[in-house]
Jmol script that loads the backbone (N, CA, C; Angstrom):
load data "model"
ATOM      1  N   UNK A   1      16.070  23.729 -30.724  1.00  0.00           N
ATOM      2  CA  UNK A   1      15.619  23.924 -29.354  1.00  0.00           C
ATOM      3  C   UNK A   1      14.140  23.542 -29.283  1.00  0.00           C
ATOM      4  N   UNK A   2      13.649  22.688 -28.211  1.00  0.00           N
ATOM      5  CA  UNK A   2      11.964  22.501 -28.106  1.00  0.00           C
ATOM      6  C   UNK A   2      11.646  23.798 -27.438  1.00  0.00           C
ATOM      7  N   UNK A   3       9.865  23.399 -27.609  1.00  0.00           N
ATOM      8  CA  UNK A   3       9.079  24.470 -27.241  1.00  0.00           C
ATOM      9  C   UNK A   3       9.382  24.729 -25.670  1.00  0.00           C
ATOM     10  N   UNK A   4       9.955  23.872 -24.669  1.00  0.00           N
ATOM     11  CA  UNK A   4       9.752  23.925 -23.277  1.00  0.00           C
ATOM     12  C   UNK A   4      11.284  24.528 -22.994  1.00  0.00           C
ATOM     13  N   UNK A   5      12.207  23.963 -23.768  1.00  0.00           N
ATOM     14  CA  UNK A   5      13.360  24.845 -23.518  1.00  0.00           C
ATOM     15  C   UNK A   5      13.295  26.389 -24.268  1.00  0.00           C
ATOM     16  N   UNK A   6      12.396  26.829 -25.007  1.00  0.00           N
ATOM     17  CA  UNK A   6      12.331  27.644 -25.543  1.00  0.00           C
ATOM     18  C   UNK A   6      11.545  29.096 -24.144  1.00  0.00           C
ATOM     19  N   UNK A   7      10.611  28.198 -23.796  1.00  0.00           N
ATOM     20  CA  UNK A   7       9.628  28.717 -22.890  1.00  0.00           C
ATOM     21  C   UNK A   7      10.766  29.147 -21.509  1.00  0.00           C
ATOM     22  N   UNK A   8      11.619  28.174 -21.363  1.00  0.00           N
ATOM     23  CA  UNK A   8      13.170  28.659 -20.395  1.00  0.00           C
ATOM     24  C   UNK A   8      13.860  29.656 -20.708  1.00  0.00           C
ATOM     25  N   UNK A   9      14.293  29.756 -21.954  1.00  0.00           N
ATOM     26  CA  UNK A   9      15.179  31.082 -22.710  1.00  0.00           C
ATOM     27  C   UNK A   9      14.028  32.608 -22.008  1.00  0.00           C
ATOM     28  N   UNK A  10      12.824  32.397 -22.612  1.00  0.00           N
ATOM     29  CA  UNK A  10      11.800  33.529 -22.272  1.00  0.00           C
ATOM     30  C   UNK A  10      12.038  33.726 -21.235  1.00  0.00           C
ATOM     31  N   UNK A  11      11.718  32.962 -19.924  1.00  0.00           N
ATOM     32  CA  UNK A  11      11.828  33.130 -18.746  1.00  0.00           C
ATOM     33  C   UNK A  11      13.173  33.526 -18.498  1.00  0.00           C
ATOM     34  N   UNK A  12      14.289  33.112 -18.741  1.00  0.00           N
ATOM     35  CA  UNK A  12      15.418  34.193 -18.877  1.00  0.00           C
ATOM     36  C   UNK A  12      15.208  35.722 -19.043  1.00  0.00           C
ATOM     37  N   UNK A  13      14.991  35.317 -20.093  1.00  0.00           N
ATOM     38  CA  UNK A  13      15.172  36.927 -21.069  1.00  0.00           C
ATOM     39  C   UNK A  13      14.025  37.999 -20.273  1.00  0.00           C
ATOM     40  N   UNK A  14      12.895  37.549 -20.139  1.00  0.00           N
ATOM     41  CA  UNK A  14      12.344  38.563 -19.454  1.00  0.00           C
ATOM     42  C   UNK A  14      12.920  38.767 -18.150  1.00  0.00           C
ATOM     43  N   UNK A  15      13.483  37.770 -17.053  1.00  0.00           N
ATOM     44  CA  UNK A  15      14.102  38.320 -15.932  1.00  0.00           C
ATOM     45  C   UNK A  15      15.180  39.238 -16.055  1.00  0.00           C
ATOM     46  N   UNK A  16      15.857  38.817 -17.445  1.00  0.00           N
ATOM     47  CA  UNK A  16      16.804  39.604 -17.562  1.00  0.00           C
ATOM     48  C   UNK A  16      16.928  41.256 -17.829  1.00  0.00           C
ATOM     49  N   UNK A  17      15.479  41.350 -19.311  1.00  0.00           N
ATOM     50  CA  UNK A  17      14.964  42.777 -18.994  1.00  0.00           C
ATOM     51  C   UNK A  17      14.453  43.029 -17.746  1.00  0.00           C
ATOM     52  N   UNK A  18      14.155  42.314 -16.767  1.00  0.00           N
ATOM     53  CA  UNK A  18      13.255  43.464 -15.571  1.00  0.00           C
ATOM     54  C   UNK A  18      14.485  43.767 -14.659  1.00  0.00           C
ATOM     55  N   UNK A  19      15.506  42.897 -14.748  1.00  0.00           N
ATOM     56  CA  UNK A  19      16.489  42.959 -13.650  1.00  0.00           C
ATOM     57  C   UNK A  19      17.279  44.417 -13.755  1.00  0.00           C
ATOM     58  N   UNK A  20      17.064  44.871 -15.746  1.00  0.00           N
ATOM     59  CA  UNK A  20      17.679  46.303 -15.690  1.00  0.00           C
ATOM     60  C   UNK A  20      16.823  47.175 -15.500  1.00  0.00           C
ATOM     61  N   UNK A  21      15.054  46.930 -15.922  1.00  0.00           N
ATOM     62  CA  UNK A  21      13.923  47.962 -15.816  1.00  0.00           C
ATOM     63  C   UNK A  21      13.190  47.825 -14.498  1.00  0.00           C
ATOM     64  N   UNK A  22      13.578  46.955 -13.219  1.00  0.00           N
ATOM     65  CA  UNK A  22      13.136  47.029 -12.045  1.00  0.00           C
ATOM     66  C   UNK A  22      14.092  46.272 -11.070  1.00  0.00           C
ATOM     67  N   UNK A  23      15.154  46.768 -11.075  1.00  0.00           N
ATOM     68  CA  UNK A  23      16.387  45.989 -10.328  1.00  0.00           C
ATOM     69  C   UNK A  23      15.692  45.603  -8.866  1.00  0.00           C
ATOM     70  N   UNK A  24      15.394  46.932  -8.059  1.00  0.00           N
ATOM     71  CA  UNK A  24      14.880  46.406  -6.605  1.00  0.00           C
ATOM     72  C   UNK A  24      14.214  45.540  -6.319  1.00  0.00           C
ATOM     73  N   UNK A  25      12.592  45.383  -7.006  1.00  0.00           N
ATOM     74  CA  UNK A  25      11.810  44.404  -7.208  1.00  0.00           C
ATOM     75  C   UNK A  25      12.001  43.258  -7.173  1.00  0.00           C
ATOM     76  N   UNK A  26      12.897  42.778  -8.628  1.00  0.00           N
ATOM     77  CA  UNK A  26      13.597  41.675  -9.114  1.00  0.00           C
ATOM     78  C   UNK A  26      14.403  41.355  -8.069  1.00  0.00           C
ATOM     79  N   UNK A  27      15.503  42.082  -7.670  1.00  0.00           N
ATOM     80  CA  UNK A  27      16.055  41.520  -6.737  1.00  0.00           C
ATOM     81  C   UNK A  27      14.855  40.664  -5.810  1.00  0.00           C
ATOM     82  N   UNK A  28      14.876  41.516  -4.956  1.00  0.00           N
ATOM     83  CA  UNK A  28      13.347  41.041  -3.694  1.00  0.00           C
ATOM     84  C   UNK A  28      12.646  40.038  -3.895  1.00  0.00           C
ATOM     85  N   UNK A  29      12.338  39.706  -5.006  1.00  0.00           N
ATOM     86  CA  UNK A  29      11.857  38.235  -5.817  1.00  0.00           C
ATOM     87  C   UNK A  29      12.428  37.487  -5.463  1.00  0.00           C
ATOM     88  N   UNK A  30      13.777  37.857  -6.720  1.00  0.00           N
ATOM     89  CA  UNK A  30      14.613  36.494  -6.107  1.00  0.00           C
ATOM     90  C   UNK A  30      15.527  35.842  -5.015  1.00  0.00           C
ATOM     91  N   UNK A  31      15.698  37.300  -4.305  1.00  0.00           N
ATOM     92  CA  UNK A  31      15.816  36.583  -2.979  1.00  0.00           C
ATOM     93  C   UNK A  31      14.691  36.102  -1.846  1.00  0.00           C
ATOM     94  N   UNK A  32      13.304  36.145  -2.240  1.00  0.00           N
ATOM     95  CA  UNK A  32      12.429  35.321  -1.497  1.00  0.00           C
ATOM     96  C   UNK A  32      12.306  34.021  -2.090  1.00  0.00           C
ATOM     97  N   UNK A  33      12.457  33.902  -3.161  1.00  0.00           N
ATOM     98  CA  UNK A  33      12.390  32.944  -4.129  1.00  0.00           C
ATOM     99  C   UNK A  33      13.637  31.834  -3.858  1.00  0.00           C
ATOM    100  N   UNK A  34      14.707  32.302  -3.339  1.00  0.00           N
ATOM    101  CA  UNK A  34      15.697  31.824  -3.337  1.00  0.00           C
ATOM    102  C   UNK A  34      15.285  30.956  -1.671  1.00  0.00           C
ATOM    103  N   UNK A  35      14.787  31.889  -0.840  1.00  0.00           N
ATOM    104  CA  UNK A  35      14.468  31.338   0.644  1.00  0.00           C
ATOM    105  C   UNK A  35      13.354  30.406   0.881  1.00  0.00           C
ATOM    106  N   UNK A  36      12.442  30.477  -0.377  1.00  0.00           N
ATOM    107  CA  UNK A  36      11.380  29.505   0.341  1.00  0.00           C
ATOM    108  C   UNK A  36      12.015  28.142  -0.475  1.00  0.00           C
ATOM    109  N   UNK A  37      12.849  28.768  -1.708  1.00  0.00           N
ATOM    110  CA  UNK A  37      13.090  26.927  -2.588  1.00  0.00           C
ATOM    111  C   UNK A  37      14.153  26.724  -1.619  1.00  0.00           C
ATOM    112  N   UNK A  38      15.406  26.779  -0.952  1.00  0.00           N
ATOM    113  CA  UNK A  38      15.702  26.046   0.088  1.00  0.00           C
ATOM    114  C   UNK A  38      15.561  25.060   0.630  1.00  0.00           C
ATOM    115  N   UNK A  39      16.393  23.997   1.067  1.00  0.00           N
ATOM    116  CA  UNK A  39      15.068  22.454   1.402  1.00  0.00           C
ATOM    117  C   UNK A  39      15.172  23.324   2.982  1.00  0.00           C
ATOM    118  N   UNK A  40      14.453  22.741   3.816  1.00  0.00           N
ATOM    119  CA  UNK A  40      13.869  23.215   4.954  1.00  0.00           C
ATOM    120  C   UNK A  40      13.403  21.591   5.482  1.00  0.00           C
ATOM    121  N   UNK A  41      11.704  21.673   5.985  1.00  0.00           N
ATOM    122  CA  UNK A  41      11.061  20.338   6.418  1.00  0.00           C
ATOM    123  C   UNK A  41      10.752  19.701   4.870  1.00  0.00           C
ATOM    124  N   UNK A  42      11.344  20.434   3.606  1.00  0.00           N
ATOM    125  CA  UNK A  42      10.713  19.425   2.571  1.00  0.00           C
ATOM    126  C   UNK A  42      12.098  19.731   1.664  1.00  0.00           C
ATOM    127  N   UNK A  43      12.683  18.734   1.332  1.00  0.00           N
ATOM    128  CA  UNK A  43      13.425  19.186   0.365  1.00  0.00           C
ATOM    129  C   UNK A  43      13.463  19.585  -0.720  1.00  0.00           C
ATOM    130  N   UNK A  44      14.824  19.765  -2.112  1.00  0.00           N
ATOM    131  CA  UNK A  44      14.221  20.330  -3.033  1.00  0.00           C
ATOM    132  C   UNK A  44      13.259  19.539  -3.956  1.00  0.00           C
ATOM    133  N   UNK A  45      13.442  18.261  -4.032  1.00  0.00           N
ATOM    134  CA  UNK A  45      12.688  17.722  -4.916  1.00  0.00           C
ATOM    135  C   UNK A  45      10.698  17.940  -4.346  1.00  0.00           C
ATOM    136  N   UNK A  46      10.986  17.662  -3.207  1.00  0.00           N
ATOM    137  CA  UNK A  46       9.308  17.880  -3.097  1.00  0.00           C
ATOM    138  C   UNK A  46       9.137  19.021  -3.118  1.00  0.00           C
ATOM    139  N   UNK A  47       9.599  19.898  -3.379  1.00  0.00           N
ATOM    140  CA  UNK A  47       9.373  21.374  -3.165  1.00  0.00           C
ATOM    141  C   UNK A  47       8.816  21.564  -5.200  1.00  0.00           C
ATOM    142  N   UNK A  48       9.773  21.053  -5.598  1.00  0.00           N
ATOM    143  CA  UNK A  48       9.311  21.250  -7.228  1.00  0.00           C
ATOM    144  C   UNK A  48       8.499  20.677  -7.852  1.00  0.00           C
ATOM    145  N   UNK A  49       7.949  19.239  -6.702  1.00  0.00           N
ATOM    146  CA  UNK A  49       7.094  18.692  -7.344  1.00  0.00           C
ATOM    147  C   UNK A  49       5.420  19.446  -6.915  1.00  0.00           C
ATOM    148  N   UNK A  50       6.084  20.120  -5.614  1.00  0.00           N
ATOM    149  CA  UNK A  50       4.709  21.084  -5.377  1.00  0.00           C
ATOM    150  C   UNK A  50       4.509  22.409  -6.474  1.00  0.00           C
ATOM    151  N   UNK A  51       5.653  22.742  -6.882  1.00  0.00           N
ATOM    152  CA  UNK A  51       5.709  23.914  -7.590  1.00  0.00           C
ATOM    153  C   UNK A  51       5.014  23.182  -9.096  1.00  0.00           C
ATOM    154  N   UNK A  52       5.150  22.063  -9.368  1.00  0.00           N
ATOM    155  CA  UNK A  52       4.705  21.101 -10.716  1.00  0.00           C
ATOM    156  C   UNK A  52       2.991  21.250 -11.119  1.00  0.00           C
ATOM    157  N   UNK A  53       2.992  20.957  -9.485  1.00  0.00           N
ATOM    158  CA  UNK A  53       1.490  20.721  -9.530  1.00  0.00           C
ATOM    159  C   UNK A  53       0.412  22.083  -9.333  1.00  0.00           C
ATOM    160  N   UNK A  54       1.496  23.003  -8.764  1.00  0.00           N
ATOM    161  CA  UNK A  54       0.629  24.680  -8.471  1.00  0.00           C
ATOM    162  C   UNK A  54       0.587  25.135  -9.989  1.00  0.00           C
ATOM    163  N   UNK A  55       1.862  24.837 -10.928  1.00  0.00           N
ATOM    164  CA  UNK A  55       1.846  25.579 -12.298  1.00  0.00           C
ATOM    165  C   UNK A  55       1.043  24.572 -13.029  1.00  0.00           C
ATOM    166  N   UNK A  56       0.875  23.703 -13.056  1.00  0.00           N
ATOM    167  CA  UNK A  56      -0.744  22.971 -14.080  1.00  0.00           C
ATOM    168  C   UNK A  56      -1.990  23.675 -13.345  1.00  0.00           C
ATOM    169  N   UNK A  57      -2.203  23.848 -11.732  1.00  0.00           N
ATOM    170  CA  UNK A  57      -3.520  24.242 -11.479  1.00  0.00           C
ATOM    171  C   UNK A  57      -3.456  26.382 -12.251  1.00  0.00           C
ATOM    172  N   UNK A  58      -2.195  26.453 -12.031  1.00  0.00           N
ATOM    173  CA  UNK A  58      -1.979  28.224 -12.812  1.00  0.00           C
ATOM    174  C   UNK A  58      -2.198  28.298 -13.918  1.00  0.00           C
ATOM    175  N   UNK A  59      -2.344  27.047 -14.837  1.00  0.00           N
ATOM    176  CA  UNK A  59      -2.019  26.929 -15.968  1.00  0.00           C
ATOM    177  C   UNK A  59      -1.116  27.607 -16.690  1.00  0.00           C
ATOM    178  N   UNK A  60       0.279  27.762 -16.658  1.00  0.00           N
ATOM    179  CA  UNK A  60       1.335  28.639 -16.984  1.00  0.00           C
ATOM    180  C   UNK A  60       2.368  27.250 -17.124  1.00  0.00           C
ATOM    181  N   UNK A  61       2.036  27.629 -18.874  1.00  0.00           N
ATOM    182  CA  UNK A  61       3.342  26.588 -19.633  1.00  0.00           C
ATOM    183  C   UNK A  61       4.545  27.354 -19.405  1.00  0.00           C
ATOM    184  N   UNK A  62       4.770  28.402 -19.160  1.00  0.00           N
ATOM    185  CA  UNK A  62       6.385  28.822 -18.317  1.00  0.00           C
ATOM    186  C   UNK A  62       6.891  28.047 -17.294  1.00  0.00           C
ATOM    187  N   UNK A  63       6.182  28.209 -16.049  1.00  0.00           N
ATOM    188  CA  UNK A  63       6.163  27.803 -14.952  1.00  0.00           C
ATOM    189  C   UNK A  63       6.595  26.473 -15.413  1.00  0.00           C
ATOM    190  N   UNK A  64       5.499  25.416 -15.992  1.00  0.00           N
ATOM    191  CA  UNK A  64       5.579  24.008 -15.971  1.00  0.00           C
ATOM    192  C   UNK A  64       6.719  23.505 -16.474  1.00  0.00           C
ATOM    193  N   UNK A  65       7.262  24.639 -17.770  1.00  0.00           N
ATOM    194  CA  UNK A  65       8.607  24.303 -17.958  1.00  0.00           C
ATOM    195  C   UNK A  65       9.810  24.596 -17.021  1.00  0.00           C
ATOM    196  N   UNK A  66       9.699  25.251 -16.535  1.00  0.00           N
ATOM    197  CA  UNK A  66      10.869  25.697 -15.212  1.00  0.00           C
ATOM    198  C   UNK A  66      10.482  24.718 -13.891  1.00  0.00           C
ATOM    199  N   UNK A  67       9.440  23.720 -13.656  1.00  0.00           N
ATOM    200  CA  UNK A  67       9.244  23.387 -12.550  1.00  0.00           C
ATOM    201  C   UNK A  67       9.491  21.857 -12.708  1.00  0.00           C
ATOM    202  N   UNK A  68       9.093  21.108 -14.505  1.00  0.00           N
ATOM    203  CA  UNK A  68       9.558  19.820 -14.601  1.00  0.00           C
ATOM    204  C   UNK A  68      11.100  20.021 -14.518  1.00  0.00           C
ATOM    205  N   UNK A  69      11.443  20.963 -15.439  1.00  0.00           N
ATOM    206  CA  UNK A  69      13.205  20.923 -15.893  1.00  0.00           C
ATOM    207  C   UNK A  69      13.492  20.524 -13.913  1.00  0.00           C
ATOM    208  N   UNK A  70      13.285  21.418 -13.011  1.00  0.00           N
ATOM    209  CA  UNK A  70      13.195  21.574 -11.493  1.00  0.00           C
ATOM    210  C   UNK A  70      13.062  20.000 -10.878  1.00  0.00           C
ATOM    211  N   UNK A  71      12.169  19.645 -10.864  1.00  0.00           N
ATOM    212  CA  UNK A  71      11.596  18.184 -10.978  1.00  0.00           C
ATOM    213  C   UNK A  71      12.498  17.502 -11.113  1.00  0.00           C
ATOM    214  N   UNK A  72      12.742  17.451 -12.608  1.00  0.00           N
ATOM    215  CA  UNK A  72      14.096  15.844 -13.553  1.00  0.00           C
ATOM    216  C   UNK A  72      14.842  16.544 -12.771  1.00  0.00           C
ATOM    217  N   UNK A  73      15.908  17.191 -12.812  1.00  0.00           N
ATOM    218  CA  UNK A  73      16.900  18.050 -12.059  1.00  0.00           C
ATOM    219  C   UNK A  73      17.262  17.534 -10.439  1.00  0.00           C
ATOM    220  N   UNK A  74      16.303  18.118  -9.642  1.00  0.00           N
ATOM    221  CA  UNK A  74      15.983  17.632  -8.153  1.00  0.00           C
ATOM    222  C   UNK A  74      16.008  15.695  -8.057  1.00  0.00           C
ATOM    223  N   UNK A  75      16.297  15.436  -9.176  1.00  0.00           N
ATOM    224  CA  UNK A  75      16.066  13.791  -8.815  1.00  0.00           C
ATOM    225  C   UNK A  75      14.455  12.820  -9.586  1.00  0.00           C
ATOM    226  N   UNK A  76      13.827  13.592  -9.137  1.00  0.00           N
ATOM    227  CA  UNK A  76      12.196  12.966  -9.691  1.00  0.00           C
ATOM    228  C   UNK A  76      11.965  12.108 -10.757  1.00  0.00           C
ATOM    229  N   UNK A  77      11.615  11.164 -10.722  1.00  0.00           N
ATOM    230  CA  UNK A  77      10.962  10.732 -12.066  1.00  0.00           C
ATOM    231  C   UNK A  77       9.755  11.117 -12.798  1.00  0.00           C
ATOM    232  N   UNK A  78       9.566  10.418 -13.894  1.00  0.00           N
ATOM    233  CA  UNK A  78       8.175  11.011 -14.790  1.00  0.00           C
ATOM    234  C   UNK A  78       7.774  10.496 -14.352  1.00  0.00           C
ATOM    235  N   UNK A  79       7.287   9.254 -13.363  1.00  0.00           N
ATOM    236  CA  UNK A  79       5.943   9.014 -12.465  1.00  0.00           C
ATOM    237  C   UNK A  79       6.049   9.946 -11.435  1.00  0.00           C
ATOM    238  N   UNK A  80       6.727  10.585 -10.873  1.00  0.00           N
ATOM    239  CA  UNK A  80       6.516  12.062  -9.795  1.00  0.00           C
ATOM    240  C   UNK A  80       6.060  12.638  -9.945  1.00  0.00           C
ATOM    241  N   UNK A  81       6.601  12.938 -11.362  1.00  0.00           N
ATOM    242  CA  UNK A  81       6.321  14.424 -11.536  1.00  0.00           C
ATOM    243  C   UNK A  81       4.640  14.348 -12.587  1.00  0.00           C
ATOM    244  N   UNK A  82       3.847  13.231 -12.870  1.00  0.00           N
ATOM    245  CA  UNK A  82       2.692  12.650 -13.826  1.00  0.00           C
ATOM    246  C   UNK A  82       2.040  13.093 -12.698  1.00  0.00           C
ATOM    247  N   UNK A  83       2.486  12.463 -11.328  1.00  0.00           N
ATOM    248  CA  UNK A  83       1.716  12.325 -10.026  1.00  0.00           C
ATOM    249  C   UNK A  83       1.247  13.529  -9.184  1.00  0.00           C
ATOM    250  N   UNK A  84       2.558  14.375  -9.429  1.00  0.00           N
ATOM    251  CA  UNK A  84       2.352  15.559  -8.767  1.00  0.00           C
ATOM    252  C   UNK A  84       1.322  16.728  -9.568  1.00  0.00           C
ATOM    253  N   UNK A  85       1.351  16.578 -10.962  1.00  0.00           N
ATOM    254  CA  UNK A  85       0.206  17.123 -11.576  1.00  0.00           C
ATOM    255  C   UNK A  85      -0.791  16.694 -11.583  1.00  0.00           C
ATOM    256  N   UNK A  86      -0.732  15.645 -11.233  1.00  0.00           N
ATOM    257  CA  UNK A  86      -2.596  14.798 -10.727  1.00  0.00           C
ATOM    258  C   UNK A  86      -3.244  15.518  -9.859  1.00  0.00           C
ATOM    259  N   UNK A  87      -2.234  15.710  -9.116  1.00  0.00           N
ATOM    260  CA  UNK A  87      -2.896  16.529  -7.676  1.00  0.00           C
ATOM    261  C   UNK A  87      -3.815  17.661  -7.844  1.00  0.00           C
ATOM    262  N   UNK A  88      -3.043  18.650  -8.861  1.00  0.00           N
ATOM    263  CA  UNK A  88      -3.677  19.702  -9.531  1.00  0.00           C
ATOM    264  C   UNK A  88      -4.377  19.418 -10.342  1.00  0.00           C
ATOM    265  N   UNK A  89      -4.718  18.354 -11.185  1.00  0.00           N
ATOM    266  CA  UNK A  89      -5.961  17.458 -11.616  1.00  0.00           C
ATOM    267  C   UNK A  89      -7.079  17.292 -11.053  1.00  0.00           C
ATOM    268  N   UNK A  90      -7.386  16.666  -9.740  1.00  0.00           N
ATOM    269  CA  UNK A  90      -7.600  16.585  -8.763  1.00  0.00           C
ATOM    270  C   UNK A  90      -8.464  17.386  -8.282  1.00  0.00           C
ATOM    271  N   UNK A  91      -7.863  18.824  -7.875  1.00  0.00           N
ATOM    272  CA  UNK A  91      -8.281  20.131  -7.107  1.00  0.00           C
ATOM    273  C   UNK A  91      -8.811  21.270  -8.167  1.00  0.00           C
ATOM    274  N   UNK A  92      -8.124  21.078  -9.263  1.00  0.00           N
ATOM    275  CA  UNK A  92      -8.621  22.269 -10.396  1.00  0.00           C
ATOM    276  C   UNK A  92      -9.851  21.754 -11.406  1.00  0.00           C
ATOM    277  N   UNK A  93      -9.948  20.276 -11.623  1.00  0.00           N
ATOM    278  CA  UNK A  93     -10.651  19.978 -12.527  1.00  0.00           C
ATOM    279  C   UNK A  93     -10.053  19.520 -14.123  1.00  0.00           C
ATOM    280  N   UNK A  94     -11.214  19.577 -14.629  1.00  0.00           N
ATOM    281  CA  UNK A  94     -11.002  19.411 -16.352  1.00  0.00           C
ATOM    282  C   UNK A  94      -9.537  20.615 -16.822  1.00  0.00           C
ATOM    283  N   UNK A  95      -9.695  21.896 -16.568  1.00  0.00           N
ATOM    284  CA  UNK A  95      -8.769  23.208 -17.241  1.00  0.00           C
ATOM    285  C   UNK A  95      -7.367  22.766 -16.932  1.00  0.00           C
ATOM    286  N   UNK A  96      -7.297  22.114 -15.664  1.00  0.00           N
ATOM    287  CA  UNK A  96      -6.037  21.626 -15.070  1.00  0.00           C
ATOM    288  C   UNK A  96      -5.598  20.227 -16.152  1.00  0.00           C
ATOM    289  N   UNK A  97      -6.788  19.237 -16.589  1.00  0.00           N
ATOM    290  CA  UNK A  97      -6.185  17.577 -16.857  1.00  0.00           C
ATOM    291  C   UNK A  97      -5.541  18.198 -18.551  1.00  0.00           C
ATOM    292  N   UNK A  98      -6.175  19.448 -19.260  1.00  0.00           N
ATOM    293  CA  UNK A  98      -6.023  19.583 -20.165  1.00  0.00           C
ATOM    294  C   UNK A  98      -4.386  20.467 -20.191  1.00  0.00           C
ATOM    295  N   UNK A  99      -3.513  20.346 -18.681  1.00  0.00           N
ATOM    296  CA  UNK A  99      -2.266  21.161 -19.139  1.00  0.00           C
ATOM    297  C   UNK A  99      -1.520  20.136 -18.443  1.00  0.00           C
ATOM    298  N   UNK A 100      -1.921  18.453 -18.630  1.00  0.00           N
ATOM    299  CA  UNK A 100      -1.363  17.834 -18.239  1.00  0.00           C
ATOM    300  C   UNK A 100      -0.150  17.418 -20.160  1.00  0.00           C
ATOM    301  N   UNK A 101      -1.242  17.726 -20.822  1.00  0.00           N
ATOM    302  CA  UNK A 101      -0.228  18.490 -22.309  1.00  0.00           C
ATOM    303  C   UNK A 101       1.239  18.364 -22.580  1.00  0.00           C
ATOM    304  N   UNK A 102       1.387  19.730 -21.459  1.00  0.00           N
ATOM    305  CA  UNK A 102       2.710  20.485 -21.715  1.00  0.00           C
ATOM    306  C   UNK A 102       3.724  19.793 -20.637  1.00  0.00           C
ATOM    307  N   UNK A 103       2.982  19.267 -19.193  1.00  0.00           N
ATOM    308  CA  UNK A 103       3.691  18.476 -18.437  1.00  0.00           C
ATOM    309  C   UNK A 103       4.225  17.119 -19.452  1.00  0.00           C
ATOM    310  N   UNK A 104       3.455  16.487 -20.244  1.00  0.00           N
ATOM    311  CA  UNK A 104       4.033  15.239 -20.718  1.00  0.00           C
ATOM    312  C   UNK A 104       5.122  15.542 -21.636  1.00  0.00           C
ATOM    313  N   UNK A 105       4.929  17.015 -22.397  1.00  0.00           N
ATOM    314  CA  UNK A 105       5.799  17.263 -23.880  1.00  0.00           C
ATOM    315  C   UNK A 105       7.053  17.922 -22.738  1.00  0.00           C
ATOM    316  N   UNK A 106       7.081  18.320 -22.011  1.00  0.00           N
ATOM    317  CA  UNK A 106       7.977  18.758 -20.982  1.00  0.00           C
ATOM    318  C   UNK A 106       9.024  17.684 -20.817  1.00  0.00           C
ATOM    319  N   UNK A 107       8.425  16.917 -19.951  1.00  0.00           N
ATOM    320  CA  UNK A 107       9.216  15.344 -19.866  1.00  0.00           C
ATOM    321  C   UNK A 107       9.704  14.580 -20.670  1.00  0.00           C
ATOM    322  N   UNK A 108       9.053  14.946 -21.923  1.00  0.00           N
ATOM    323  CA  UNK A 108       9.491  14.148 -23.132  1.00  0.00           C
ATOM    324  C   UNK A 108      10.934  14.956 -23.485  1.00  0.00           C
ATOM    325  N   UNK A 109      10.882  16.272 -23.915  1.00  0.00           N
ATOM    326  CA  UNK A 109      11.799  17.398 -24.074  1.00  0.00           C
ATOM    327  C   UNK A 109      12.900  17.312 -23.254  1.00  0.00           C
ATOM    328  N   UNK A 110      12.736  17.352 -21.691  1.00  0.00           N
ATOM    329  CA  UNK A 110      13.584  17.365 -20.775  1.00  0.00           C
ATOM    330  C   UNK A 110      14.524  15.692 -20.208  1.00  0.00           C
ATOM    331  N   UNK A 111      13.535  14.601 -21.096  1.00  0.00           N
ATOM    332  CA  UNK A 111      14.673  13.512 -20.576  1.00  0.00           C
ATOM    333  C   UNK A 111      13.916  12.690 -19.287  1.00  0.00           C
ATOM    334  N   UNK A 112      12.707  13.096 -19.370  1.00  0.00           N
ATOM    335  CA  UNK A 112      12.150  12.781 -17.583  1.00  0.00           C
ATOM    336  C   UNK A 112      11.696  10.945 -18.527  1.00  0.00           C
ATOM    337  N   UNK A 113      12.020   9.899 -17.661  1.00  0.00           N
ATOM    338  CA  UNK A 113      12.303   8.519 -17.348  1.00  0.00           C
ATOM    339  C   UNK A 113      11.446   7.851 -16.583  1.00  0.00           C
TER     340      UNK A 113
END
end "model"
wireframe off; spacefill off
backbone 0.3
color backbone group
């Protein structure tokens, strides 16, 4: 298993403990979570490529792994999804170009083309 599918299992596993140590919460999450990813005026792919570029400016290699896998998934290519972390390049600075990293080992891991 790579490090980015590994970083997916986590993100499992901890939803999975909170879902028994804070069911209400968790729930409430993920059903807002469930309403804003929805396509709406943006569909899902631009929706993950915004979520791509918010988790490089968060710097959260979780996120980035749940948002490329999101990304390749939704359709995107690795110039989308290179592009959409630029953005957060861009707006965050240097802390941001340096978690452009885990976006490339992401894509590499996940198959992104």
């Amino acid at each position: 298993m790579g490090r980015y599918s590994q970083k997916l299992e986590e993100v499992k596993k901890l939803i999975g403990r909170l879902q028994k140590e804070t069911p209400e919460q968790i729930a409430a999450f993920h059903g807002f979570m469930e309403a804003v990813e929805k396509p709406g005026a943006m569909d899902a792919k631009a929706k993950e490529l915004v979520n791509v570029a918010l988790a490089v400016a968060a710097q959260c290699e979780w996120c980035i792994a749940l948002h490329v896998k999101g990304a390749l998934d939704s359709g995107a290519s690795r110039a989308e999804v290179i592009d959409a972390a630029m953005q957060a390049v861009l707006m965050h600075g240097g802390p941001a170009l340096m978690y452009m990293t885990p976006v490339e080992e992401a894509l590499d891991e996940f198959g992104g083309t």
